[in-house]
C-alpha positions in Angstrom: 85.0 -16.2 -44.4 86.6 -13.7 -41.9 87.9 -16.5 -39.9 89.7 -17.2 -42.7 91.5 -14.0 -43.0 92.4 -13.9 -39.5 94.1 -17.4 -40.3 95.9 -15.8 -43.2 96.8 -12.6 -41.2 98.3 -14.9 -38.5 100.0 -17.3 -40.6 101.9 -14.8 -42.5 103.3 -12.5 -39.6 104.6 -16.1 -38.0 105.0 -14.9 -34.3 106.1 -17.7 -32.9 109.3 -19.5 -34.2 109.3 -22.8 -35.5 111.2 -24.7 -32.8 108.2 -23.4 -30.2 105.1 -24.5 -33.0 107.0 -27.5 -32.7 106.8 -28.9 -29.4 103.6 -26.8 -28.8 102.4 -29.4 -31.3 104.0 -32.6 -30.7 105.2 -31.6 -26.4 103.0 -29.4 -25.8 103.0 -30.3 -21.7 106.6 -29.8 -21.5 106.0 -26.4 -22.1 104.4 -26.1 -18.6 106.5 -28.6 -17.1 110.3 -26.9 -18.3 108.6 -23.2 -17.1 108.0 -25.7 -13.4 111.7 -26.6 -14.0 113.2 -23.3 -14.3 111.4 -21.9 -11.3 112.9 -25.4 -9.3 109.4 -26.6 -8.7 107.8 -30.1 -8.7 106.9 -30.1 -12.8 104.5 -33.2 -12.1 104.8 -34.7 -14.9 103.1 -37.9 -14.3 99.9 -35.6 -13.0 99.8 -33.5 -16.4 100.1 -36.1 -18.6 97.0 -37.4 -16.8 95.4 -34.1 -17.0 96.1 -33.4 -20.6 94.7 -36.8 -21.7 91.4 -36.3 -19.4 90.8 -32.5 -21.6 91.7 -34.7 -25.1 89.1 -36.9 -23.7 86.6 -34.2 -23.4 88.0 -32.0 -26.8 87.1 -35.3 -29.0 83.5 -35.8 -27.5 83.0 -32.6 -28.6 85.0 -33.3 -32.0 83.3 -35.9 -32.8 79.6 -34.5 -32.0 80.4 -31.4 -34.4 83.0 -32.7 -37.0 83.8 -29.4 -38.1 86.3 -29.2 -41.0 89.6 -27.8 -40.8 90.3 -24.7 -42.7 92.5 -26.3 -45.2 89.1 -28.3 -46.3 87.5 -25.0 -46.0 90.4 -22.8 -48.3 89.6 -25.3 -51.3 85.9 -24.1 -51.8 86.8 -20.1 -51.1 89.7 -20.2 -53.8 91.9 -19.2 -51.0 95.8 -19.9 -50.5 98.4 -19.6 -48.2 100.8 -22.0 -46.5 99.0 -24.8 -43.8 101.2 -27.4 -42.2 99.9 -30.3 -41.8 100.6 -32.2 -38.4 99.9 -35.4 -37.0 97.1 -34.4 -35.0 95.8 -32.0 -38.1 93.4 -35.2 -38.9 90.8 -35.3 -36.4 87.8 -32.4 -36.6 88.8 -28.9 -36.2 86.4 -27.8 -33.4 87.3 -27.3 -30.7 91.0 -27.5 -30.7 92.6 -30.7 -28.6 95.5 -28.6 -27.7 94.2 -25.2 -27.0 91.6 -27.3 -24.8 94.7 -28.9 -23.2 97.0 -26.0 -22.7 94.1 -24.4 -21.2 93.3 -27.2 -18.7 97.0 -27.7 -17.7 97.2 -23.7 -17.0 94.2 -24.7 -14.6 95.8 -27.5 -13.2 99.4 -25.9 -12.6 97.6 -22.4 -11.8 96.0 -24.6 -8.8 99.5 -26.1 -7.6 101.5 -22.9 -8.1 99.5 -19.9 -8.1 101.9 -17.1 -8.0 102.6 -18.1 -11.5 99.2 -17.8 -12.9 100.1 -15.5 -15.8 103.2 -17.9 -17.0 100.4 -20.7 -16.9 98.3 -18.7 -18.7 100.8 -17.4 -21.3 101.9 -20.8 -22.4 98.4 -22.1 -22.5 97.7 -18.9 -25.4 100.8 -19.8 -27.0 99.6 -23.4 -27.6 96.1 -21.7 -29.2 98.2 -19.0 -30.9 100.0 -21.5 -32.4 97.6 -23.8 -33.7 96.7 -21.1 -35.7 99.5 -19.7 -36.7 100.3 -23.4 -38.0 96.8 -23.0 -40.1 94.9 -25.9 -38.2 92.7 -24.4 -36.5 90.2 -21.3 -36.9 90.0 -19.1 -34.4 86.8 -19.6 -32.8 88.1 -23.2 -31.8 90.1 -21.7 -29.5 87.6 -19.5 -28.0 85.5 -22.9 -27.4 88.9 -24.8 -25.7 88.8 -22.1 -23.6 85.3 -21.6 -22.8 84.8 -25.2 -22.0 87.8 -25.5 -19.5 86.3 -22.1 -18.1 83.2 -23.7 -17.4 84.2 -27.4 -16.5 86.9 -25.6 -14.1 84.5 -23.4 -12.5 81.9 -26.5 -12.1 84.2 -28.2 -10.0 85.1 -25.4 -7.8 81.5 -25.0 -7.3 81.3 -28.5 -6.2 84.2 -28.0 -4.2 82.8 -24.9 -2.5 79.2 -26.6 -2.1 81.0 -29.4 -0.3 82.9 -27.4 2.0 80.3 -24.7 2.9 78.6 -26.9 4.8 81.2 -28.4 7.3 82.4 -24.7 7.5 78.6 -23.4 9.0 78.8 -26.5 11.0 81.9 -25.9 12.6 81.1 -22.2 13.4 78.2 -23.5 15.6 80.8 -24.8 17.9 82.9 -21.6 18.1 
């Protein structure tokens, strides 16, 4: 499938070094909470640990209602090779991807708390999807669903939020 080819493609220019694939896999919060560190900020760790178990929460309802297969399952039936690492968290469905899902929820969550450094929260947040498929565990359209669904839960609860507030807002302006 094309998928697979972009797979392929990305697994053999290896971007990102190993060291990073690592702890995006196995740390991947301290990413966000070191980039907190550097700037001398708060990295609430406590709080995004929280955070990134609440999005694995919601990436294996949806894992578990689709059981996709990951693409080394798929490779075997298209007579395809190239290298896929397998990791501890390479076991559970492929769709959508736990820690794309994750790094795109904590982005959210540290993008609310420290907003002037949206685009770092965002850039580590497509480096954790970048590299689950650059490790070969993920296609890409798992990532585009991580992301989708943290758009769309994220912008639900803004709604809400704004909803809530609107209201006490028009109130008060009747007594300006």
């Amino acid at each position: 499938t094309m998928e697979l080819e972009d797979i392929e493609a990305i697994v053999s220019e290896s971007k990102l070094p190993k060291s990073l694939l690592k702890v995006a896999d196995e740390e991947p919060v301290r990413l966000f909470t070191s980039v907190a560190k550097k700037h001398k900020l708060d990295p609430l760790e406590q709080e995004a640990e929280e955070v990134s178990k609440d999005w694995n929460t919601i990436a294996f309802y949806f894992k578990d209602k689709f059981r996709r297969r990951r693409p080394s399952e798929v490779l075997k039936e298209h007579d395809k090779e190239f290298p896929i690492n397998t990791t501890s968290s390479s076991v559970s469905p492929s769709y959508p991807s736990g820690h794309s899902m994750m790094g795109y929820g904590l982005a959210e969550f540290y993008k609310e708390k420290y907003p002037y450094l949206s685009d770092e929260w965002d850039n580590i947040a497509d480096v954790i999807a970048h590299s689950r498929i650059q490790l070969g565990v993920h296609f890409p359209s798992d990532n585009k669903a991580s992301k989708s669904i943290v758009a769309q839960v994220v912008g639900q609860q803004k709604t809400a939020s704004d909803n809530h507030v609107e209201p006490r807002r028009k109130q008060r302006a009747k007594y300006l």
